[in-house]
N, C-alpha and C positions, 0 to 999 in steps of 0.2 A: 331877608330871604327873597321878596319879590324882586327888589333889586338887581341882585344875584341871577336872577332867574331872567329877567329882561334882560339881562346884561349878555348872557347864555343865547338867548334867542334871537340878538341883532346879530351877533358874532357867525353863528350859523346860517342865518340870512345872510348875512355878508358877504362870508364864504359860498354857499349857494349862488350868490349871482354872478361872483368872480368864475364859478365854474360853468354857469349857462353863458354869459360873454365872451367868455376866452378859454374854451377848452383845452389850450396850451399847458394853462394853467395846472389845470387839476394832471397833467404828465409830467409835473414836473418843468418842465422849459422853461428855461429864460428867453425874454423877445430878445431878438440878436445876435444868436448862437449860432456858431458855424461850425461845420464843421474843423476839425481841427488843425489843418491845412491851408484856411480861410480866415482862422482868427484873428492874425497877426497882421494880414495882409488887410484886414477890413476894417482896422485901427488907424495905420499911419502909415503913410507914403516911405519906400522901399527907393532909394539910391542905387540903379542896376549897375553902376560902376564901380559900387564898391561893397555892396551888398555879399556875403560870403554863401555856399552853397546850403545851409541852414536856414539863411532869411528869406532866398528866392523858393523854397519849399514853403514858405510861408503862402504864396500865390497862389490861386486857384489855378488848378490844372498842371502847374508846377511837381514836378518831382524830382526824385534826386537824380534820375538819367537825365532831364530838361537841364538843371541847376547845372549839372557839369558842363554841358554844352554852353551854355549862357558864360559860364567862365574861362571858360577853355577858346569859346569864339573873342572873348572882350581880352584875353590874352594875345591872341594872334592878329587880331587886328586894332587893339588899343582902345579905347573907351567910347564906347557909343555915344552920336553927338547929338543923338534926339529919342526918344521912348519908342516911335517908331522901328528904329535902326532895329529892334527885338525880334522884328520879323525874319530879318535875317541869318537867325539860328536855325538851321533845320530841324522842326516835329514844331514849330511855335509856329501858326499862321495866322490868321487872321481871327478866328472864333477866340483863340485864347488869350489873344492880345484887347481882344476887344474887352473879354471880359475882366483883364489885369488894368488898362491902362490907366485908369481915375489914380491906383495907388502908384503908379508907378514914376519915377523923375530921376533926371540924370545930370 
């Protein structure tokens, strides 16, 4: 029974300190959670040339009016020859590229 009982009262310590260190914690969260727009993009580098209008929704700031352009530009004028070149989609400038381009390669 005492056993039982200390066993009870570390566990709840435990728990108590994970909840005064990391208040994440006790809401629930996972560390690393993104939004869900953000998820897929914050995993693993995004091939913009071949990438279809579901994966480039995967990009922060990305949506699916963005997506269509991003494909509709790499249509008409053939495959981007550097991550840069992204700039050159109209509504993509410079804030959102900056924020994509660690995932992104071509």
């Amino acid at each position: 029974m005492q056993k039982s009982l200390l066993s009870i009262t570390l566990t709840i310590m435990a728990l108590l300190t994970l909840l005064i260190v990391n208040p994440a914690f006790a809401e629930g969260k996972k560390e690393g959670t993104t939004k869900s727009n953000e998820t897929v993009a914050s995993m693993q580098m995004i091939n913009i040339n071949q990438a279809d209008a579901k994966t480039l929704t995967t990009l922060k700031g990305i949506g699916n009016d963005r997506a269509v352009k991003i494909i509709e530009y790499r249509e008409k004028n053939g495959p981007f020859q550097k991550i840069e070149d992204l700039m050159k989609v109209k509504g993509i400038g410079k804030k959102i590229f900056e924020q994509i381009k660690d995932v992104l390669s071509v």
